[in-house]
C-alpha positions in Angstrom: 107.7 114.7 107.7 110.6 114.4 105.8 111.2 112.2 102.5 112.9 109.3 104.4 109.7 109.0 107.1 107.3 109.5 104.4 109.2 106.9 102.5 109.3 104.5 105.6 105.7 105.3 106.2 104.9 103.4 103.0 107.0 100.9 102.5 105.6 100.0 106.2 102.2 100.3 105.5 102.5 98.4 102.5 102.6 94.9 104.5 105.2 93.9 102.2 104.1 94.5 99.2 106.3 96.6 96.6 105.6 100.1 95.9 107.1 101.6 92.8 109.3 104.2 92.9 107.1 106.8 91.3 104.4 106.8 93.6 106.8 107.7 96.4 108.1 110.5 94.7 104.8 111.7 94.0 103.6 111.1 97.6 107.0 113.3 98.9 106.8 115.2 96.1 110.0 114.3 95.2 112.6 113.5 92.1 112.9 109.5 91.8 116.7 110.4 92.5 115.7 111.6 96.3 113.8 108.4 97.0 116.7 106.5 95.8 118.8 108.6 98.5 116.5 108.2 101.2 116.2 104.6 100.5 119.9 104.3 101.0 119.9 106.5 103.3 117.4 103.9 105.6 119.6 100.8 104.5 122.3 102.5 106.4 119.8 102.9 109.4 119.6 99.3 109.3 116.5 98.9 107.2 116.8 96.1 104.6 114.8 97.4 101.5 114.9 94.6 98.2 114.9 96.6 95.4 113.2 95.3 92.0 113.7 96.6 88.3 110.2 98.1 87.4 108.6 96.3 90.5 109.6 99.0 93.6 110.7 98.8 96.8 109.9 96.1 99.4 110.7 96.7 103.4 111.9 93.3 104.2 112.9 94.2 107.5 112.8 97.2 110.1 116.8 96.2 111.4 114.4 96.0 115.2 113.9 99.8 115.0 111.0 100.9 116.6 109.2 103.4 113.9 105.9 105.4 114.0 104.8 103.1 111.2 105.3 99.6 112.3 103.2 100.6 114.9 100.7 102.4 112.9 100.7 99.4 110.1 99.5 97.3 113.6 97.3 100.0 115.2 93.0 100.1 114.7 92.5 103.8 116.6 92.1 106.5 114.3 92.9 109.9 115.1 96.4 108.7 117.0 99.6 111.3 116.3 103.0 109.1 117.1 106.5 110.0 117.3 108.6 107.5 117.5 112.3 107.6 119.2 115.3 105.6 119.5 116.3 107.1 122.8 114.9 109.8 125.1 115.1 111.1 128.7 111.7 110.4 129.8 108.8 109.6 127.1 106.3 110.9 130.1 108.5 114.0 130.2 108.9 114.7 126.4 105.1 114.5 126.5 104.2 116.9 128.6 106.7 119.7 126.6 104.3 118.5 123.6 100.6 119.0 126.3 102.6 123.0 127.4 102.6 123.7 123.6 98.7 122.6 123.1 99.5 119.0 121.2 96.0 117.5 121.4 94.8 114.3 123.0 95.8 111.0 121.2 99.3 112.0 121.1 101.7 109.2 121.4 105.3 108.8 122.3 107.1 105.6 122.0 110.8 104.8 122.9 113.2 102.2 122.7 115.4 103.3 125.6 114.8 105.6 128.6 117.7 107.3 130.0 115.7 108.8 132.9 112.6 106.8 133.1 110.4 107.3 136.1 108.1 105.3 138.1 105.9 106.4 141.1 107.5 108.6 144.1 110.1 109.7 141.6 111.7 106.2 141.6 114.0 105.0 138.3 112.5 103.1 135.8 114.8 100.8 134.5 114.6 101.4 130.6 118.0 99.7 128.8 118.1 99.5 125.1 117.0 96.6 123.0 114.6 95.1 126.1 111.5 97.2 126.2 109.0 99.4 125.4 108.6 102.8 126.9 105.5 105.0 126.1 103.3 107.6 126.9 99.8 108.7 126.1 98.2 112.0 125.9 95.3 112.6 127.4 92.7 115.5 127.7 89.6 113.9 130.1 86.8 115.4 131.7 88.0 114.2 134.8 88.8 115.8 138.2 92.3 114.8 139.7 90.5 112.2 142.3 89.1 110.6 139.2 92.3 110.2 137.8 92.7 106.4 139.0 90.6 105.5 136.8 93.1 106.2 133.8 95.6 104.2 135.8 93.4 101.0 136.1 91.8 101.3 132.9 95.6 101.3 131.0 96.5 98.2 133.7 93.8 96.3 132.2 94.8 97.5 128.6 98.5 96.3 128.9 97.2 93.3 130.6 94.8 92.3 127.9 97.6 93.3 125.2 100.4 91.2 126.8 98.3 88.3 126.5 97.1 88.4 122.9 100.4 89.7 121.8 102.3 86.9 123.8 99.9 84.6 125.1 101.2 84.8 128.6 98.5 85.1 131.8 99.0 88.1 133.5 97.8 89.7 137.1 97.6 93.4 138.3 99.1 94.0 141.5 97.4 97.3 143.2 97.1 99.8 141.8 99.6 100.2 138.5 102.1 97.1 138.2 101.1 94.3 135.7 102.8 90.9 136.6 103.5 87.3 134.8 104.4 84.6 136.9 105.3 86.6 139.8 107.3 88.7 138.3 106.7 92.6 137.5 106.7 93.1 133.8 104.9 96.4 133.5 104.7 99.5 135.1 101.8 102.7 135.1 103.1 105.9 136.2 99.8 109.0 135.8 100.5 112.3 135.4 98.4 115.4 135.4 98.2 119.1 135.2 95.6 120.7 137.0 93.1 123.3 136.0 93.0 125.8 139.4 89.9 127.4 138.0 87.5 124.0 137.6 89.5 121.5 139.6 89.5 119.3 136.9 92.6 118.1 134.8 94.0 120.1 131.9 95.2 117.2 131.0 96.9 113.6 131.9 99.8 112.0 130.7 100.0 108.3 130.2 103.2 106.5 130.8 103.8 102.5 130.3 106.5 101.0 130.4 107.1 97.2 129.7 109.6 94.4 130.2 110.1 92.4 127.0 113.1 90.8 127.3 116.3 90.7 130.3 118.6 93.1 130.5 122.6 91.6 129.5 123.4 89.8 132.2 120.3 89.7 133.9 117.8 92.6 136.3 120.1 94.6 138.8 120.4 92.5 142.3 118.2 95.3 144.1 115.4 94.4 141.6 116.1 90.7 140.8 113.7 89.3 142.9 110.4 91.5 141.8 111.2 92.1 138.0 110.7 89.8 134.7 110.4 89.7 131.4 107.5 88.8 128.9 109.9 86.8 126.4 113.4 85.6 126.5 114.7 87.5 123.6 113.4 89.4 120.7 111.9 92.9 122.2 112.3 94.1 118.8 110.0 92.2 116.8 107.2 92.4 119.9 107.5 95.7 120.2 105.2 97.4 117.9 102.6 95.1 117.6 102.2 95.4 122.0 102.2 98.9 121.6 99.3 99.1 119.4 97.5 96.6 121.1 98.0 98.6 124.2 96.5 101.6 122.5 93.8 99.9 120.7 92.8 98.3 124.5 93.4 101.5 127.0 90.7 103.7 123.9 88.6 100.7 123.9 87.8 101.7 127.5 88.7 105.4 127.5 85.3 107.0 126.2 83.4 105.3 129.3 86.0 105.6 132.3 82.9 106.8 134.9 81.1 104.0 134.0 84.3 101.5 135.2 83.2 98.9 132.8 86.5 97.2 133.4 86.2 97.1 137.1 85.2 93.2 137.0 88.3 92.9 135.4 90.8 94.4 137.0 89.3 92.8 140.6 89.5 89.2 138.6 93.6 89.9 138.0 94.3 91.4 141.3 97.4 89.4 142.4 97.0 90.8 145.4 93.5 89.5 147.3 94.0 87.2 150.4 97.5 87.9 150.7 100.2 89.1 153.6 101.4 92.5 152.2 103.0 95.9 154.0 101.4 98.7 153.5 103.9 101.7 153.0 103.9 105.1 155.0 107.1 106.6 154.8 109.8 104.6 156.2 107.1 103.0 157.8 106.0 99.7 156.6 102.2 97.9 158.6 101.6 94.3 158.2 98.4 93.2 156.8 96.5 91.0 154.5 94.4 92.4 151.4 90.9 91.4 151.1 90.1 92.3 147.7 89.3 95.5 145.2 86.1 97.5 145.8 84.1 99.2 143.5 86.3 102.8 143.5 89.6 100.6 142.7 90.8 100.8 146.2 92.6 98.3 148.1 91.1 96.7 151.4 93.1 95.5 153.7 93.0 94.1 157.4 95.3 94.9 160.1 96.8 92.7 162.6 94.7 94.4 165.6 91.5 93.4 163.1 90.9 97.2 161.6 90.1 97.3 158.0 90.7 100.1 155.6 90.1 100.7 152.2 93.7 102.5 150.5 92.9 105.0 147.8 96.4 106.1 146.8 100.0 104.7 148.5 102.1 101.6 148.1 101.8 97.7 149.4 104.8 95.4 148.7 104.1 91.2 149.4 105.5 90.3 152.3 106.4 86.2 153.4 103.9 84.1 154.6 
């Protein structure tokens, strides 16, 4: 780390409270001169640090930057590594460099802004600056790739439980990775994996979650309008950390005892989904039906017009008019 992210780190942590000059030179192993340069050097960053004769340094604000320590001073996992970033291609895809080069499970990525965010079937994510949160989880599970839903509805019911006590608004999942408030879509769950040809189990999975805070400027694009929303009107940067620790905290809450689906009775209460006319998607092809419910391997069952049911493992559904 260098001596401004130590610095940050504990001015952070320190809830604010002051912390004296000396002991951040000591803990950066510093002159007092070089905290006082990295101190500045953060006020031009947009960090407003009060400065005190003999009394230290107090963060007053972060400026809404999203830092590895705001959301560490909110976080309850141990053992999580975060980075942190203003801006990035794809967190899901800066992740995976990190899983290639051996980074070990628990590794985080954050983001303000996406410029290439991705949801499932290679779709864009829309991921503007100053309205979300973008991040992706490493993972190393014992899990073959079939198993791997299981990570998706597991972090569903994470997000969902986090965007409540972060927010306090009532959430649903729509099958099998979307997160909704009132209707609208407010998070999204794209899974990744590597595969290990020799056991047929995954070398590992990446994580990605991305959220809806506040609008876009001006409002959601007209193709996307009618399906996205927002948690909040304004102020994505002062939600922003404390969501994605909860997130965390909630998706390793449930982690160590995925095969055991221990969450299954809650995803299947928040399925937004159950009793309702939807398309099920092949292709270009889209086949009217109604959905009946989740069962107990997270799949969707649906009924067809001609009366044949089917329970979906993988695909897409969209809501179609009554």
């Amino acid at each position: 780390m260098t001596t401004k992210e130590i610095i940050l780190d504990m001015l952070t942590l320190s809830r604010g409270k002051p912390v004296s000059g000396a002991a951040m030179a000591e803990k950066a192993g510093v002159s007092r001169a070089a905290v006082w340069k990295a101190v500045c050097a953060l006020r031009e960053d947009g960090f407003a640090i009060d400065a005190v004769t003999r009394g230290g340094y107090t963060l007053r604000s972060d400026g809404g930057r999203l830092t590895a320590a705001g959301i560490s001073a909110c976080l309850e996992t141990e053992g999580i590594r975060l980075t942190a970033l203003e801006s990035v291609d794809s967190t899901n895809t800066y992740l995976r460099a990190l899983a290639e080069n051996g980074a070990p499970e628990k590794t985080v990525v954050a983001a303000a802004e996406q410029t290439a965010g991705r949801g499932r079937s290679g779709k864009r994510f829309l991921s503007p600056a100053g309205t979300g949160l973008y991040m992706s989880i490493l993972l190393r599970p014992k899990l073959t790739m079939a198993d791997s839903l299981l990570i998706t509805t597991a972090a569903a019911v994470a997000a969902a439980r986090a965007i409540e006590t972060v927010t306090g608004r009532g959430t649903q999942i729509k099958w099998v990775n979307d997160v909704y408030v009132d209707g609208k879509k407010v998070c999204g769950i794209l899974t990744e994996g590597a595969l290990d040809l020799e056991s047929g189990g995954l070398r590992y999975a990446i994580l990605g979650i991305g959220v809806n805070i506040c609008a876009p400027a001006g409002g959601f694009a007209p193709e996307i309008r009618d399906i996205a929303g927002a948690l909040l009107p304004d102020g994505a940067a002062e939600c922003r950390a404390p969501l994605a620790a909860a997130m965390i905290d909630n998706f390793f809450a449930l982690y160590p005892r995925l095969a055991e689906k221990t969450f299954f009775d809650e995803y299947a209460s928040r399925s937004l989904l159950d009793g309702k006319p939807i398309e099920v998607l092949r292709g270009n092809t889209r086949i009217p039906a109604t959905a009946l419910g989740i069962d107990r391997d997270f799949r969707l069952r649906v009924v067809y017009a001609d009366g044949e049911e089917e329970a979906l493992a993988a695909g897409e559904v969209s809501t179609r008019p009554l």
